[in-house]
C-alpha positions as CSV (number, residue, x, y, z in Angstrom):
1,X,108.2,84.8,76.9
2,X,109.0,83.4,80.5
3,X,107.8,80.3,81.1
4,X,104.5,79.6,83.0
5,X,105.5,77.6,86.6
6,X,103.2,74.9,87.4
7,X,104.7,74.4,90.8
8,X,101.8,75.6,93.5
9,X,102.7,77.8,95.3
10,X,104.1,77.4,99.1
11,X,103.7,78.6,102.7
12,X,105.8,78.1,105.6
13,X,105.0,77.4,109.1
14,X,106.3,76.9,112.4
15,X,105.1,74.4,114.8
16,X,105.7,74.2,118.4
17,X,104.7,72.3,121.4
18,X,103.0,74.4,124.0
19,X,103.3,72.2,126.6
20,X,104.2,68.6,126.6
21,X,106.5,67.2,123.2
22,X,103.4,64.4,122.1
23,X,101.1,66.3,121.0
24,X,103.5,67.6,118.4
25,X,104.7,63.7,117.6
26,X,101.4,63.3,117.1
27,X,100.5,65.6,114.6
28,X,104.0,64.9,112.4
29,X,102.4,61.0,112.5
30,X,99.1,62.3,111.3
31,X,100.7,64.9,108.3
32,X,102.9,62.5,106.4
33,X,99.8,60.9,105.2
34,X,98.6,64.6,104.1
35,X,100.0,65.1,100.8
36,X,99.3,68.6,101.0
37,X,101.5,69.0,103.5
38,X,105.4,68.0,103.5
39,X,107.7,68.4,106.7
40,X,110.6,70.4,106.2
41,X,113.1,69.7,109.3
42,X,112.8,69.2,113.1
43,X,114.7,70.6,115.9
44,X,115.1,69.0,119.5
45,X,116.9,66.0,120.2
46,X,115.8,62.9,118.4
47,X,112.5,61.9,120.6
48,X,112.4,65.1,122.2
49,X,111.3,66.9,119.5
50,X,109.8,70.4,120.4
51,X,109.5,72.2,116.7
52,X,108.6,71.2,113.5
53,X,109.1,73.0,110.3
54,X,106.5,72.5,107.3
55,X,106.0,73.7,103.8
56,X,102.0,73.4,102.6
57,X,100.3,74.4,99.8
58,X,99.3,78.2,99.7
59,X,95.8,77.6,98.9
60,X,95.5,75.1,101.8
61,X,97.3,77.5,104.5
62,X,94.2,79.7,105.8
63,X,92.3,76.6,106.5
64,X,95.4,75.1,108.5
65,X,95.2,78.1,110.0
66,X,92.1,78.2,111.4
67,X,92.3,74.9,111.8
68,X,94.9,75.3,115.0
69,X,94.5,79.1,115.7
70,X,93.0,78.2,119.0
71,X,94.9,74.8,120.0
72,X,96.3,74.1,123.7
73,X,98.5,71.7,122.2
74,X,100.4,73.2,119.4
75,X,101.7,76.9,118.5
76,X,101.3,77.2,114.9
77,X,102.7,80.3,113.1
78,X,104.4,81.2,109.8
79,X,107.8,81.7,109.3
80,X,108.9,84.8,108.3
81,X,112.5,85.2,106.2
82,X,114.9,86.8,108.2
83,X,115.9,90.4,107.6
84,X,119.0,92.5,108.9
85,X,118.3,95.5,111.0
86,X,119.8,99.0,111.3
């Protein structure tokens, strides 16, 4: 018999500044106190950071979702794996 996983599952998103760099320093100060939600990597150079990348608990993501769906500060979407085309 396999064994039973007790890892919860996980979502990946995709976070992006849509205008000025802040507002995305500013939520990366405010999730590492979420323990729901753990930051992955970061890409622009250091203090200039324009995209963040975040792993959160599955049962957690639609109301993250929500959450930022209408933001004018951040672009939130998931990441999708890569796949080769034709």
């Amino acid at each position: 018999m396999p064994a039973t996983s007790t890892v919860p599952a996980r979502s990946r998103y995709i976070i992006r500044a849509r205008g000025e760099p802040p507002a995305l320093a500013a939520f990366i100060d405010i999730i590492r106190g979420d323990p729901d939600i753990a930051l992955v990597d970061t890409i622009g150079p250091p203090g200039q950071v324009h995209t963040a990348v975040i792993d959160i608990a599955t049962d957690k993501a639609p109301q993250f979702e929500r959450r930022f769906f209408h933001s004018d500060e951040l672009i939130v979407e998931r990441d999708q794996p890569l796949s080769m085309s034709d």
